[in-house]
C-alpha positions as CSV (number, residue, x, y, z in Angstrom):
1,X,-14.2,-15.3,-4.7
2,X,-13.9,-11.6,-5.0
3,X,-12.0,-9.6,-1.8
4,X,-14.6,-7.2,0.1
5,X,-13.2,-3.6,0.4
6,X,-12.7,-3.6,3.5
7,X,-10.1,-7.4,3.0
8,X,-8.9,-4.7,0.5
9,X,-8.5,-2.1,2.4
10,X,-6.4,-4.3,4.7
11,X,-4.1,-5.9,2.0
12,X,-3.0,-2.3,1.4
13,X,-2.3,-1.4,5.1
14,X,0.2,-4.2,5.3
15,X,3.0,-2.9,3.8
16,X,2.6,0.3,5.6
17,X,2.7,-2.1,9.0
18,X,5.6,-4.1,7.9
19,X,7.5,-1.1,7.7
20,X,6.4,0.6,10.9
21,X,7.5,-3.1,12.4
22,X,10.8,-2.9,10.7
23,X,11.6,0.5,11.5
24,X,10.5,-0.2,15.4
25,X,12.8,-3.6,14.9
26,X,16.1,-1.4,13.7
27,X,15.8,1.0,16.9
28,X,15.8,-2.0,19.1
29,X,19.1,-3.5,17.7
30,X,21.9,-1.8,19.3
31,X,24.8,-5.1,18.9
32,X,24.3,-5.1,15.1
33,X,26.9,-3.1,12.5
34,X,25.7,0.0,10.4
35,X,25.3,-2.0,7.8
36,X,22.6,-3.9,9.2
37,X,20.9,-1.5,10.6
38,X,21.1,0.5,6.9
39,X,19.8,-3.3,5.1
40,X,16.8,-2.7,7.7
41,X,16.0,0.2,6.9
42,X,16.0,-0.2,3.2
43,X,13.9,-3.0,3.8
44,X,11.4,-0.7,5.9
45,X,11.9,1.8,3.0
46,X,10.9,-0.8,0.0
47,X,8.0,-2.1,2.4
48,X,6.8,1.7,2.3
49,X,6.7,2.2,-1.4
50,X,5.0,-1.0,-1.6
51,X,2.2,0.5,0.3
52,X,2.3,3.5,-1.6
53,X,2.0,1.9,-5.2
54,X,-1.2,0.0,-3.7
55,X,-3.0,2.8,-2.5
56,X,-2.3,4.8,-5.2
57,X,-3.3,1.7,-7.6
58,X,-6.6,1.1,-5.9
59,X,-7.2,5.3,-5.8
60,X,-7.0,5.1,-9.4
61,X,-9.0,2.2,-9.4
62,X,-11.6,3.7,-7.6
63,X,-11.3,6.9,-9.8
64,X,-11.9,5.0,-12.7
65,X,-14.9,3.2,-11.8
66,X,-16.8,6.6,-10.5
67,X,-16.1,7.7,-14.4
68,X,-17.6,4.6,-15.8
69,X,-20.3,5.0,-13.5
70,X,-21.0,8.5,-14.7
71,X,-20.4,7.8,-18.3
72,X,-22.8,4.8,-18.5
73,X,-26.2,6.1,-17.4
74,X,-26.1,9.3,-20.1
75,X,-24.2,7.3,-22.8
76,X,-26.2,9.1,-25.5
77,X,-28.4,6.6,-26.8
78,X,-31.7,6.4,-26.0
């Protein structure tokens, strides 16, 4: 079963959420150590990038398709 783009559009909003979550998460904490808040946010951090690699992967997506779509109508034969 194929995802809809807007179940797509969602998978790649996660990340971004997860972070915002743990960020909000390591500003709460005040009995923890440095070093746990530092592990939270390089947690937040990775969640991030994650988010970024999937937007920028279904961008390119996207970008690849419109040029399929414009190279197969005036393919040259006909």
């Amino acid at each position: 079963m194929a995802m809809t783009r807007s179940q797509i559009a969602m998978v790649v909003t996660l990340p971004w959420l997860a972070s915002g979550v743990v960020l909000l998460a390591m500003t709460r904490i005040e009995a923890e150590t440095q070093e746990v808040k530092l592990g939270l946010f390089g947690s937040a951090a990775i969640c991030f990038s994650i988010g970024c690699l999937a937007r920028t992967s279904l961008g390119l997506h996207d970008l690849m398709q419109a040029s399929q779509a414009k190279a197969a109508p005036g393919n040259g034969q006909g």
